[in-house]
C-alpha positions in Angstrom: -79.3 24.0 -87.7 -75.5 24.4 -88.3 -74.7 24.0 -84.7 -77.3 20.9 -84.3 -75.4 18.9 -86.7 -72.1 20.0 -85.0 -73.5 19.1 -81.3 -74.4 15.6 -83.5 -71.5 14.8 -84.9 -69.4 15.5 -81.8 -71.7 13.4 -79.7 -71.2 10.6 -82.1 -67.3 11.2 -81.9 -67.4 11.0 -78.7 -69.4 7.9 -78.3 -66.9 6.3 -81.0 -64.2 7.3 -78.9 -66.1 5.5 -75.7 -66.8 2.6 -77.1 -63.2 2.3 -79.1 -61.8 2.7 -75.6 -63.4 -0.5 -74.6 -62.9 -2.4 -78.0 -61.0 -5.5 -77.5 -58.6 -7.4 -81.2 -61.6 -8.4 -83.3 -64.1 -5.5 -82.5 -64.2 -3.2 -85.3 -63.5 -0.1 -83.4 -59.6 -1.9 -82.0 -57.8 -0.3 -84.7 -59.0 3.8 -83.4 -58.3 2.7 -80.0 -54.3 1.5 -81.5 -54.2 4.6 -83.5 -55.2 6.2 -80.3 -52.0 5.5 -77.9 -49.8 5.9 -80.7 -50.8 9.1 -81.1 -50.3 9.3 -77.2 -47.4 7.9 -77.3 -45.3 9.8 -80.0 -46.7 13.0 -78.1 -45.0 12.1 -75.3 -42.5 14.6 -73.9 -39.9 12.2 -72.4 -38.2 9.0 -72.4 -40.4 8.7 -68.9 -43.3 9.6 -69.4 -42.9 7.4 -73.0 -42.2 4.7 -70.7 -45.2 4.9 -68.5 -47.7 5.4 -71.2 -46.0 2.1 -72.4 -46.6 0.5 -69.6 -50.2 1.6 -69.5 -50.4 -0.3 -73.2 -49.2 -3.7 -71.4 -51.5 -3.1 -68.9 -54.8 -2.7 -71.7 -53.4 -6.0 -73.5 -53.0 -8.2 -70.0 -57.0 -6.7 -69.9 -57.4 -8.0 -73.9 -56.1 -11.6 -72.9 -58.3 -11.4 -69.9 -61.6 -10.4 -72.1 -60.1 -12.5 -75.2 -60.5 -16.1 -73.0 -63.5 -15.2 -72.1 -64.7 -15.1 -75.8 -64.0 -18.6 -77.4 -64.7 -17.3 -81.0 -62.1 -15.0 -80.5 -58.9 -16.8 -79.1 -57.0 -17.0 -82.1 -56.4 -13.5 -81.0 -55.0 -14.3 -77.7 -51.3 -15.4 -78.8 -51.2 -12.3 -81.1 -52.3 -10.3 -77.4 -50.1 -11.4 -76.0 -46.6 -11.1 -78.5 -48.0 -7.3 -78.5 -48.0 -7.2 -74.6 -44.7 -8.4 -74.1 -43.1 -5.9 -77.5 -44.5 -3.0 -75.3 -43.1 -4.4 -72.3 -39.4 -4.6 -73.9 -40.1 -0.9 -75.4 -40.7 0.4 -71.8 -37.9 -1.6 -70.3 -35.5 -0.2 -73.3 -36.6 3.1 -72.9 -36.1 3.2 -68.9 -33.2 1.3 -69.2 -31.6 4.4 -71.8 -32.5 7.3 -69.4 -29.5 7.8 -67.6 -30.5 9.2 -64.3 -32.9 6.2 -63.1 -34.1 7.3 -60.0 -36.0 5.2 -57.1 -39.0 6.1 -58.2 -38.9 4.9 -62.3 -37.5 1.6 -60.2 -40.3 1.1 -58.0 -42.8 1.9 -60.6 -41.4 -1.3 -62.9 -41.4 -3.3 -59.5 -45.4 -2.5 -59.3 -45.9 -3.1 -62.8 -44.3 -6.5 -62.7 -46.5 -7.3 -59.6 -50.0 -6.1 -60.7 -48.9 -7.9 -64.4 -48.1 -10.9 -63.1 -51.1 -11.0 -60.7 -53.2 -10.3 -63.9 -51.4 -12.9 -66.4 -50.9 -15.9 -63.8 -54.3 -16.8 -63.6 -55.1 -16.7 -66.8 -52.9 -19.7 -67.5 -55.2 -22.0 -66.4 -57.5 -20.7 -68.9 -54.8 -21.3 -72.3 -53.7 -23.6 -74.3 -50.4 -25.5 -74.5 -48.7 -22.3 -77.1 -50.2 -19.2 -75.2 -49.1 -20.3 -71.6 -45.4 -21.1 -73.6 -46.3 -17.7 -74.1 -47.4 -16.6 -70.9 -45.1 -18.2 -69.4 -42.2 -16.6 -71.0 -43.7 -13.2 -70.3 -43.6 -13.9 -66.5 -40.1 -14.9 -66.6 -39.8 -11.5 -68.0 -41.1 -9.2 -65.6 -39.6 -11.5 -62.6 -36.7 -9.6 -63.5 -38.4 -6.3 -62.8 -39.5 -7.4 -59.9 -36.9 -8.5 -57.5 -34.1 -5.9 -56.4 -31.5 -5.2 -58.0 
């Protein structure tokens, strides 16, 4: 019976976890699915690999804004989004920028980033209003930096 009850309750962890994994701001299960890349991120091993799971973050929020317009009763939440996808952008850049021996590669991973960002976020402006593509916007100029050669 013991072990039932176990099997259960890790089932319904897991599910949890599934659908936190998918929760967008608003959704009640957004806050496990926060507490869960922090936890990813403070086990992080290095400033790099710190960096990248940063960059993973930005990517999930570009997603947010994406699923966020598509949800009128929920774009209050879009500007907020959006300020927390361009923090984690600054974190990543702050942290690359503070590992010393930069090589190509941490380079041409920003350079990607940049592009598939911008690719997400550009046509999404279409889709904002006046204050989130100021937003937007100012996010863009942003990564244009991390994407043209130094």
């Amino acid at each position: 019976m013991a072990q039932v009850i176990s099997l259960m309750l890790g089932g319904m962890v897991l599910i949890s976890g599934f659908a936190a994994y998918g929760s967008v701001p608003g959704d009640v299960l957004y806050p496990l699915k926060r507490a869960a890349e922090n936890t990813l991120l403070n086990l992080s091993t290095s400033d790099v690999e710190r960096a990248q799971r940063e960059l993973v973050s930005a990517r999930t929020r570009a997603e947010e804004v994406a699923a966020l317009l598509g949800s009128p009763e929920r774009g209050n939440l879009v500007g907020t989004t959006l300020k927390d996808m361009e923090v984690t952008t600054r974190l990543a850049i702050d942290t690359l920028s503070r590992v010393r021996h930069r090589g190509s590669g941490e380079r041409a991973d920003l350079q990607r980033f940049a592009k598939e960002q911008r690719n997400m976020v550009e046509p999404m402006l279409r889709q904002m209003d006046a204050e989130t593509q100021r937003q937007a916007n100012g996010y863009l100029n942003l990564i244009d930096g991390l994407a043209s050669p130094d």
